[in-house]
C-alpha positions in Angstrom: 0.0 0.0 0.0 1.0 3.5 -0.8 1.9 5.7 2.4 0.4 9.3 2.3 4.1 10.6 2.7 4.6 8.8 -0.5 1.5 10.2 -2.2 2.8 13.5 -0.6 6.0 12.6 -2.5 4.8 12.1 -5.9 2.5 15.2 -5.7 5.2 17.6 -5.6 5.8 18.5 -8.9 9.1 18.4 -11.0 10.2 21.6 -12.4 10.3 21.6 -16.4 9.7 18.1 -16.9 7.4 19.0 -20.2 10.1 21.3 -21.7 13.4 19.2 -21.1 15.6 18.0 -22.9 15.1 21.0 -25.2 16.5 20.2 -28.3 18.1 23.6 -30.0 17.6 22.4 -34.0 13.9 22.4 -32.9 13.4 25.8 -30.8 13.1 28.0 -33.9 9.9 25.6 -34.7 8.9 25.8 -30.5 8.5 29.5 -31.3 6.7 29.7 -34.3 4.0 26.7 -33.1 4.2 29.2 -29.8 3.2 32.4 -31.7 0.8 30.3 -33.9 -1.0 29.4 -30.9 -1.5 32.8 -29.4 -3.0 33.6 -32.9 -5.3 31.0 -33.3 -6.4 30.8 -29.6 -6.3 34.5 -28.3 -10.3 34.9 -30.5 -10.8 31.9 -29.1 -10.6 32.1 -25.9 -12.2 35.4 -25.7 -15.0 33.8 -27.1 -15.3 31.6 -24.6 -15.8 34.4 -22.3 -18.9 34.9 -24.0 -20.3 31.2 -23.0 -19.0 31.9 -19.2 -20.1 35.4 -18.7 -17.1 36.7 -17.7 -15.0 40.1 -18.8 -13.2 39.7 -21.9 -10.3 40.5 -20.5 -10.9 37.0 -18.4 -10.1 35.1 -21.6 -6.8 36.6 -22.2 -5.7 35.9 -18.4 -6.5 32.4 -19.1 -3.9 32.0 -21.3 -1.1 34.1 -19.1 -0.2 32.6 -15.5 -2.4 29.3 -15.8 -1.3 28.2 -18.9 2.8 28.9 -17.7 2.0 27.3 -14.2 0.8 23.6 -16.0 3.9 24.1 -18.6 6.6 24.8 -15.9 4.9 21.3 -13.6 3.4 19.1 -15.6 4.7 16.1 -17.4 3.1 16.0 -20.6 5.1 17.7 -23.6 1.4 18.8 -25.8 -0.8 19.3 -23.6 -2.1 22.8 -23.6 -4.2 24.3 -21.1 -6.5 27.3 -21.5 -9.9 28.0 -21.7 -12.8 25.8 -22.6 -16.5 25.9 -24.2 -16.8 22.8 -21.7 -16.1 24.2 -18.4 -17.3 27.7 -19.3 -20.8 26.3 -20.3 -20.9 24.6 -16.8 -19.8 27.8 -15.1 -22.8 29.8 -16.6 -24.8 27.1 -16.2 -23.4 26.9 -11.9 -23.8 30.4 -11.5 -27.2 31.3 -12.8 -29.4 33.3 -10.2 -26.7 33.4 -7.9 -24.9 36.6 -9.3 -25.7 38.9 -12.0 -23.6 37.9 -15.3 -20.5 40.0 -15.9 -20.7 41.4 -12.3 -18.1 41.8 -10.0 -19.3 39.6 -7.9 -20.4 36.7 -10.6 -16.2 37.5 -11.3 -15.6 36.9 -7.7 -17.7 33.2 -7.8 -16.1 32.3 -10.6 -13.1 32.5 -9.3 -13.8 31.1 -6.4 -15.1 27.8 -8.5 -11.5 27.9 -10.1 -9.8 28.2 -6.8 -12.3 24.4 -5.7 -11.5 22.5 -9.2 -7.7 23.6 -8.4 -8.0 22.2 -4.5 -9.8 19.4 -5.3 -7.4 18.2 -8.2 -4.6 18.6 -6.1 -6.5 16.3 -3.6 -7.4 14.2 -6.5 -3.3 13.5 -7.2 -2.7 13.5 -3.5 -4.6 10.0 -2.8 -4.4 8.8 -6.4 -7.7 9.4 -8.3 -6.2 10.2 -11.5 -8.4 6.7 -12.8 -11.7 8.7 -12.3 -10.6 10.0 -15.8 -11.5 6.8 -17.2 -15.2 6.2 -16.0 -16.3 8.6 -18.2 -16.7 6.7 -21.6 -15.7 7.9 -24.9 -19.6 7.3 -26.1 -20.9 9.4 -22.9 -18.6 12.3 -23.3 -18.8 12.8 -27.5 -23.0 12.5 -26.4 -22.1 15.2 -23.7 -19.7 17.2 -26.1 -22.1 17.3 -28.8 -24.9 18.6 -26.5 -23.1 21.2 -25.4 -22.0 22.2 -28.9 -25.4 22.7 -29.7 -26.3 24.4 -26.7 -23.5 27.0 -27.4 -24.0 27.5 -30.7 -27.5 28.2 -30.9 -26.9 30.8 -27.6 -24.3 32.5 -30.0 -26.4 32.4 -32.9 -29.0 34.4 -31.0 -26.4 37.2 -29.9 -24.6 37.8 -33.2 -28.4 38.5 -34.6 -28.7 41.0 -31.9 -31.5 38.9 -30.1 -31.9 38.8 -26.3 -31.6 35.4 -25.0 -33.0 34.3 -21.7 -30.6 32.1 -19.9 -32.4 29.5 -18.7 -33.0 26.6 -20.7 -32.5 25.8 -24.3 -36.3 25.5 -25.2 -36.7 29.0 -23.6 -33.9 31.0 -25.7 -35.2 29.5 -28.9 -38.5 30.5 -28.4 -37.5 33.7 -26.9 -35.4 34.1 -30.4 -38.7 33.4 -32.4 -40.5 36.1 -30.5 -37.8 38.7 -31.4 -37.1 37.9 -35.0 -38.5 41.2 -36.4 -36.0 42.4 -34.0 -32.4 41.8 -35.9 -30.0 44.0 -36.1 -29.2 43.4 -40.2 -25.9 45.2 -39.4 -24.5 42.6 -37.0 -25.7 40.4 -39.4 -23.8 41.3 -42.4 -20.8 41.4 -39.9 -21.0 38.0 -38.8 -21.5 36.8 -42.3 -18.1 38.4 -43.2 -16.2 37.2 -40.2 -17.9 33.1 -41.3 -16.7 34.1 -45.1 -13.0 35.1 -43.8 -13.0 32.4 -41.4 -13.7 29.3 -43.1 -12.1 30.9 -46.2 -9.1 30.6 -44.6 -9.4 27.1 -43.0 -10.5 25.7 -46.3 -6.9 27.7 -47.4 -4.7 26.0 -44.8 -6.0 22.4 -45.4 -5.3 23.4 -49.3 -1.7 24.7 -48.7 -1.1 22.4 -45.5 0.0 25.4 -43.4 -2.2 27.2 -40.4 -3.5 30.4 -41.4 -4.9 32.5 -38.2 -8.8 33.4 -39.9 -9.9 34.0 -36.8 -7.1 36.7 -35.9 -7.3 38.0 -39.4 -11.0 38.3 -38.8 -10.8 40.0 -35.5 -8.4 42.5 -36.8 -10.0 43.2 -39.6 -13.4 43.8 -37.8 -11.1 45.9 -35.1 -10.0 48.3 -38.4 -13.5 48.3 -39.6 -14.9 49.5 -36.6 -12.3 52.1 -35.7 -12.7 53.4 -39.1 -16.4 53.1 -39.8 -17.5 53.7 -36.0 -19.6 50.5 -35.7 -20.4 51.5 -32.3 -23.3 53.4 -33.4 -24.7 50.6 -35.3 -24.2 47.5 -32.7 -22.6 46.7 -29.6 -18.5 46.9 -29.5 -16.2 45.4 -26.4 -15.8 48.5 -24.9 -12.8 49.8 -22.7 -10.5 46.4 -21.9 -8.3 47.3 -19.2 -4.5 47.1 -20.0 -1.7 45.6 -17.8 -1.0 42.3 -16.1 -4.0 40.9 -13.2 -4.5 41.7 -9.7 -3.2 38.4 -7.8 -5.2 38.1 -4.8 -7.7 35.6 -3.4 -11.3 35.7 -4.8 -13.5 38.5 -3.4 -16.2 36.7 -1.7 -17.9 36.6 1.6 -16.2 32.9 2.6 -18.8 30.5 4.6 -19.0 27.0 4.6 -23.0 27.1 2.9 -21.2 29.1 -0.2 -18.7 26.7 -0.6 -21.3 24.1 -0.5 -23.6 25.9 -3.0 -21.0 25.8 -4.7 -19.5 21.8 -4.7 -21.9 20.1 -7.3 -20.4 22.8 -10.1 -17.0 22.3 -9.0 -17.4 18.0 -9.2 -18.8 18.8 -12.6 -16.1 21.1 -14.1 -13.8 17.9 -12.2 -15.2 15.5 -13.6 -15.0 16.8 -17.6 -11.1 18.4 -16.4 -10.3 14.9 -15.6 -11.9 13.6 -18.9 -10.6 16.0 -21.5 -7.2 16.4 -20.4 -6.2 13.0 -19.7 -7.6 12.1 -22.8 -6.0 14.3 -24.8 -2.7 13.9 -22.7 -2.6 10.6 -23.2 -3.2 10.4 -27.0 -0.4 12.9 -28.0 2.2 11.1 -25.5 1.1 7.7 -27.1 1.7 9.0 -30.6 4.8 10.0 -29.7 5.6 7.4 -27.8 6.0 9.2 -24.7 5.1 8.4 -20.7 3.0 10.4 -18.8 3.0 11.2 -14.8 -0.6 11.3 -14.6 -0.3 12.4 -10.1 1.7 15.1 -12.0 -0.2 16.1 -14.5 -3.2 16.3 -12.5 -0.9 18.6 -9.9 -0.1 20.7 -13.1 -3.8 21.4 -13.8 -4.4 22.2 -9.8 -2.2 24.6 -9.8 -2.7 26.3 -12.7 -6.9 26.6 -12.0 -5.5 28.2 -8.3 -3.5 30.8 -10.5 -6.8 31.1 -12.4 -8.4 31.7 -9.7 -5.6 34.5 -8.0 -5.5 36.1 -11.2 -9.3 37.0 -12.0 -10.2 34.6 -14.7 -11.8 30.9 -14.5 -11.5 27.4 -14.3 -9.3 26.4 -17.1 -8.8 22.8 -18.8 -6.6 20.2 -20.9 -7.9 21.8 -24.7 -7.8 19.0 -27.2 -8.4 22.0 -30.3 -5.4 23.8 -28.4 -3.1 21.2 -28.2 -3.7 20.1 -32.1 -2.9 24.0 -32.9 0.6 23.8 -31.4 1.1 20.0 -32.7 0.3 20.6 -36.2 2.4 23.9 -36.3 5.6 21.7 -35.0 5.5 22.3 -31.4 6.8 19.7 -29.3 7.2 20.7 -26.0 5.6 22.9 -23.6 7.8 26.0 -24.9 5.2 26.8 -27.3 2.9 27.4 -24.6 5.1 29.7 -22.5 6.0 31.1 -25.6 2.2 31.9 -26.5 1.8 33.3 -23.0 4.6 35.7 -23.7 2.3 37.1 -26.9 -0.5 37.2 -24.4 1.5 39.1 -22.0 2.4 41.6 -24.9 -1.1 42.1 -25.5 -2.3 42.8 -22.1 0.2 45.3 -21.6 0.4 47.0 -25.6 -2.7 45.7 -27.5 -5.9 45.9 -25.5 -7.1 49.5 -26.4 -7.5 48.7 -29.6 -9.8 45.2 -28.7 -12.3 47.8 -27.6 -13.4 48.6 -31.2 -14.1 44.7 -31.7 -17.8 44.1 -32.1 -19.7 42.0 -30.2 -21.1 39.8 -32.8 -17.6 39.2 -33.9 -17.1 37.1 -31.1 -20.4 35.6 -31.3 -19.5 34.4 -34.5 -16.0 33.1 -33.4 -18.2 31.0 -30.7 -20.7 29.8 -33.0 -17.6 28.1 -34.6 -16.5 26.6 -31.9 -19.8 25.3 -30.7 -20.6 23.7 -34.3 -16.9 22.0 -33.8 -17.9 20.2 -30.1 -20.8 18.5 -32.5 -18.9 15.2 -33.3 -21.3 14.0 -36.2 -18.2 11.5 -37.1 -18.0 9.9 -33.9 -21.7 9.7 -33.6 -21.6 7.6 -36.8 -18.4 5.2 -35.7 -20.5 4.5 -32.5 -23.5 4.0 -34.5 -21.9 1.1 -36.6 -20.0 -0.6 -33.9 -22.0 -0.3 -30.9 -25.6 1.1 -31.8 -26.6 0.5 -27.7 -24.4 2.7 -27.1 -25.1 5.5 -29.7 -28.5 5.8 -28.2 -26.6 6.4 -24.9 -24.7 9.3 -26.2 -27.8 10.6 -28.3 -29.9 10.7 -24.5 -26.8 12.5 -22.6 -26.9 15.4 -25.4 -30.3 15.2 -25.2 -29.9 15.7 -21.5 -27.4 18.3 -21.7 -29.7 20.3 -24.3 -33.0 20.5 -22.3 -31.9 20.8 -18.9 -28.4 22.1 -18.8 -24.6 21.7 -19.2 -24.0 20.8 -15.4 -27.5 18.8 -15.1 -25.8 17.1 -18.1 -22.5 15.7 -16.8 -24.1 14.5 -13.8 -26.1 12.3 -16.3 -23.1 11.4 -18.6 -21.4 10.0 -15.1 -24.3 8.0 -13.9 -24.7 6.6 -17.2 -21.1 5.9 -17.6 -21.1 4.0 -14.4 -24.4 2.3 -15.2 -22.9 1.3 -18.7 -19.5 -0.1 -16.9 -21.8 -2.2 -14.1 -24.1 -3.9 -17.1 -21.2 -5.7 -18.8 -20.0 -6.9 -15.1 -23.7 -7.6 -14.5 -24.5 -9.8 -18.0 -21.0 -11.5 -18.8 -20.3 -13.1 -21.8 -20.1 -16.5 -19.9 -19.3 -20.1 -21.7 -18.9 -24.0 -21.4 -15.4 -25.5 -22.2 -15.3 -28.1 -24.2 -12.6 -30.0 -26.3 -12.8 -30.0 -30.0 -11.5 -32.9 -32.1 -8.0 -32.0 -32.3 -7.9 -31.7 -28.3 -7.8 -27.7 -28.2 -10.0 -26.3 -25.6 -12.9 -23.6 -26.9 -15.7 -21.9 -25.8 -19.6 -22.9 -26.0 -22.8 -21.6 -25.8 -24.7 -21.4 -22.2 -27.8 -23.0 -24.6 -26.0 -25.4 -25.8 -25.6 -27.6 -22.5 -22.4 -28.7 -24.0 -20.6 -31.6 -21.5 -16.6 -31.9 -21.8 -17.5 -35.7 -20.8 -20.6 -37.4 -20.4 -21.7 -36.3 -16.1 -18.7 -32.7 -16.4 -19.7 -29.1 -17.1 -17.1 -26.8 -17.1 -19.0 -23.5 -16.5 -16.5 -20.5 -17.4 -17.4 -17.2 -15.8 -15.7 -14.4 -17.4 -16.2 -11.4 -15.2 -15.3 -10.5 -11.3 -18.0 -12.2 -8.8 -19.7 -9.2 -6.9 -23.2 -8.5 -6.0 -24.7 -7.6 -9.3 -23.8 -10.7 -11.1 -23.7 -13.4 -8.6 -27.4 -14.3 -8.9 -27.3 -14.5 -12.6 -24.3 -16.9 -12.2 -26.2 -18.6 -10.2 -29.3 -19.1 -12.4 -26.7 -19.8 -15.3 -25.7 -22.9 -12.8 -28.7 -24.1 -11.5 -30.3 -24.4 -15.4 -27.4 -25.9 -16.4 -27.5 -28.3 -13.5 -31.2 -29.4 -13.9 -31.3 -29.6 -17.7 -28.1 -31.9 -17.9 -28.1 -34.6 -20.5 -27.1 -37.3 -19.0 -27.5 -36.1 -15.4 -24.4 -34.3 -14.0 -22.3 -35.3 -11.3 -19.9 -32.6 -11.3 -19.8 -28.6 -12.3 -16.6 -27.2 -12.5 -16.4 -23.7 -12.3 -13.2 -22.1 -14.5 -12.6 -18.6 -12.5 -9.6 -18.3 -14.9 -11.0 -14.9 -15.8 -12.0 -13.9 -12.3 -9.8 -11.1 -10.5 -12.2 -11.0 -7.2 -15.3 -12.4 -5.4 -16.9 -10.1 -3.1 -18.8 -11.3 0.5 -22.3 -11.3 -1.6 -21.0 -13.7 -5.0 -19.0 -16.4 -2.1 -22.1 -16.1 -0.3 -23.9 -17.5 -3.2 -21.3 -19.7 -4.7 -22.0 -21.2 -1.0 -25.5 -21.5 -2.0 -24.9 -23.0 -5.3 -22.2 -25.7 -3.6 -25.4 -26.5 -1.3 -28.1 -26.6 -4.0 -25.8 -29.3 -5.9 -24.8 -31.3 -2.9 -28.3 -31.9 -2.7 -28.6 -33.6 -6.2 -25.5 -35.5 -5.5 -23.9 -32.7 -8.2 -20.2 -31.9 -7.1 -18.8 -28.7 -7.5 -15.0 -27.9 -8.0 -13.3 -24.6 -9.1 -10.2 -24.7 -11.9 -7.8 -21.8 -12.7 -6.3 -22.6 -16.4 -4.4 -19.6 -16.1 -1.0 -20.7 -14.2 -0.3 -18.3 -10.8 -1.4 -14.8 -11.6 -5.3 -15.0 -9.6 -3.9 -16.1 -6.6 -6.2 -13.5 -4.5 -9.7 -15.1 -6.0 -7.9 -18.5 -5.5 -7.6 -17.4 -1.8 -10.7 -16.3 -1.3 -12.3 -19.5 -2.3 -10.3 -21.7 -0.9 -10.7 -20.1 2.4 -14.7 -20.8 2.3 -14.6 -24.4 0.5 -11.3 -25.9 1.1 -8.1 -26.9 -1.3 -10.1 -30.2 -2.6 -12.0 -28.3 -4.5 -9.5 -26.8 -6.3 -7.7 -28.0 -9.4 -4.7 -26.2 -11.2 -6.1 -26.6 -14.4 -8.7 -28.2 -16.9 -6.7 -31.2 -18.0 -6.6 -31.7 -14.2 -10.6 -31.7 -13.8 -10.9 -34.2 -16.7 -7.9 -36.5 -15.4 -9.3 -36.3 -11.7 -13.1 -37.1 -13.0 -12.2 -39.8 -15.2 -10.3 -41.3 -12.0 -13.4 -41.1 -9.7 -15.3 -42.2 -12.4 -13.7 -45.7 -12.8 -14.3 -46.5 -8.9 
């Protein structure tokens, strides 16, 4: 067992593990990929402060002392960490009726969400939860993503038409939207079409010439010349005055009490639960393709620390961003220097470049957003799970369902319990089978139905799955069937726990009951493990309640050892 001074151990992080060895031929490219970044994502992420209701400025300090706190402690090389439509979708969704949107003091809670996610990842590393990443399935959290791409985008949509939407509930804002159609502003309009022309026009470019080219910077510039020049701020809403200079470190300005903080938890586990997710995920992928290894108790110290800096500096929760992360991959970068390097051109543009973001309009942004949200709808991997696993595609379908009618936080509750429910029905219905020998003397696998005997009075019954409470009683219906519909009548059932890694109080409770229910049709029951020595703890268990007789060290040894009673 791992100590806590151990756990204490591993949590502190090391130092510049994702930049070192820095190899020189390559920092030229570290640079570029670091400057590429800052183009692409600096839109971005103050885009995403639209979905999270935060100041623009917010965006930009997402991608200052966060982002260089996970790339100075953390252990992956790609990933990047910044602002996401995920998180900030959950934070609107957390904070709604409890502070007014954009106020200081809806600021203040957001922050002081940041300042939980960052506490309880670090508490997450510190006693080795890092696995909670993987009970959220890949078919759960495409369903999840793909709700809450539609959920964005159609809020966007309503605010670069200059339409009021109410924000509660998806249902309400669209027929709030109907209501108000006479009411669009024609000029923010013809402005978002622009920035979508300029946009896509260059992303269809850079797929053509296999090189990144920045649309959404170029279209954020240009509509910051445009409006400087034209004065758009007589014809639709502009950013207004973005303060200049670095953020204000110092704790979150709330009134602290234990019922706040408690308000406050369920958002918090959510924006955990999808931080968890996404960047593990995405950590993991880049370092396999690579071939890379990962420190995942580092890693999640990495993104604690940087969400606490989020939260010191005035800006939100931030995340592991798979779109991020493929920016500074497919522009060369292969270390985290790219992302200190794009928080250098963020720190250039808080302190030179923000006067001029006050001309950008409003429905600029919206537009950049829309984009995003129309990308989290993952039409390609709702087809690959409808092919494969069409169960399951109706599982992802419900969670955006979910996430779409009653909210982005209701939502990843759902996508968890339905994760969990989805693990325990394969434990609960295992693909269980008879072994048999075929004419060549190979052992396979039969059929429950087919009542198969390996000689004529011997069932071996293979259960493929852990014993625990949900399964146990189906195991033993599987038994007791095969028991009374034996042909000839049986006079032993093996059971092959090759497969079985543990057998909980409730399963050796009713393996007891089984044992007892064949004793009493002169059945006997004996266990095998055709596996050699590497179950030795399921092995233990059951020879602690029924005894070494009952065991056998393989299946040849059931057969021999049945043959030999036989012939008494």
């Amino acid at each position: 067992m791992i100590s806590i001074s151990d756990r204490i151990r591993a949590v502190r992080p090391a130092i510049l593990t994702g930049i070192l060895p820095l190899n020189r031929a390559l920092l030229p490219g570290e640079i570029i990929a670091g400057i590429t970044l800052a183009a692409l994502a600096i839109p971005e992420v103050m885009g995403y402060t639209k979905i999270s209701g935060t100041p623009i400025i917010t965006g930009l300090y997402t991608m200052l002392i966060p982002a260089a706190l996970y790339a100075l402690v953390c252990s992956s090389r790609h990933l990047v960490v910044g602002a996401d439509s995920a998180t900030a979708a959950i934070l609107a969704s957390g904070l709604v009726g409890l502070a007014a949107t954009g106020s200081g003091e809806y600021l203040a809670l957001a922050g002081l969400l940041a300042l939980m996610v960052g506490v309880l990842l670090i508490a997450a590393a510190l006693v080795g939860l890092g696995f909670m990443a993987d009970f959220l399935s890949r078919t759960v959290l495409v369903g999840f993503l793909t709700g809450v791409g539609i959920q964005v985008s159609l809020r966007a949509l309503s605010e670069l038409l200059g339409l009021q939407a109410p924000h509660h509930g998806t249902v309400m804002m669209i027929w709030s939207d109907w209501e108000q159609f006479t009411t669009i502003n024609p000029f923010m309009l013809l402005v978002a079409g622009l920035v979508l022309v300029v946009i896509l026009g260059c992303d269809y470019a850079s797929k053509r010439l296999k090189r990144n080219i920045p649309g959404a910077m170029l279209a954020v510039a240009g509509a910051i010349l445009a409006s400087w020049a034209l004065d758009l701020g007589n014809l639709m809403p502009v950013v207004g005055k973005v303060p200049v200079g670095l953020p204000d470190l110092s704790l979150p300005n709330v009134a602290w009490s234990w019922s706040l903080l408690w308000k406050l938890l369920p958002t918090a586990l959510a924006m955990l639960v999808v931080v968890l997710a996404q960047s593990a995920a995405t950590a993991r992928a880049y370092a396999a393709r690579y071939g890379e290894q990962l420190n995942e108790t580092q890693d999640l110290t990495g993104l604690g620390l940087a969400n606490i800096g989020a939260a010191l500096s005035g800006t939100f929760v931030v995340n592991g961003s798979p779109t991020k992360t493929e920016m500074v991959d497919s522009a060369g970068g292969r270390s985290q220097l790219s992302l200190l390097t794009a928080a250098v051109v963020v720190l250039i543009t808080l302190l030179f470049l923000t006067r001029p973001l006050s001309y950008l309009p409003e429905a600029v942004l919206s537009t950049v957003v829309f984009l995003i949200g129309l990308k989290l709808i993952d039409l390609q991997g709702l087809r690959d799970i409808y092919r494969q696993r069409r169960p399951e595609f109706w599982v992802a379908i419900v969670t955006a369902a979910v996430v779409i009618a009653f909210g982005v936080e209701q939502g990843i509750v759902f996508a968890i319990l339905f994760s969990l429910i989805v693990h325990t029905r394969h434990g609960y219905r295992p693909n269980n089978l008879l072994i048999v020998r075929d004419p060549s003397g190979h052992w396979r696998g039969e059929a429950l139905a087919s009542n198969a005997q390996v000689r004529p009075g011997l069932i071996i019954y293979r259960f493929n799955h852990a014993m625990y409470y949900a399964n146990s009683e189906r195991m033993k219906a599987e038994i007791l069937r095969l028991a009374n519909d034996a042909d000839p009548p049986l006079k032993r059932l093996c059971i092959d726990v090759s497969a079985v890694d543990d057998v909980d109080f409730t399963a050796i409770e009713t393996l007891s009951e089984i044992h007892s229910a064949l004793q009493a049709t002169s059945v006997s029951l004996v266990f095998a493990r055709d596996v050699g020595d590497i179950n030795t703890k399921s092995r233990q268990q059951l020879v602690a309640r029924f005894g070494d007789a009952v065991f056998c060290s393989s299946l040849d040894d059931v057969v021999a050892n049945f043959e030999r009673i036989s012939r008494q």
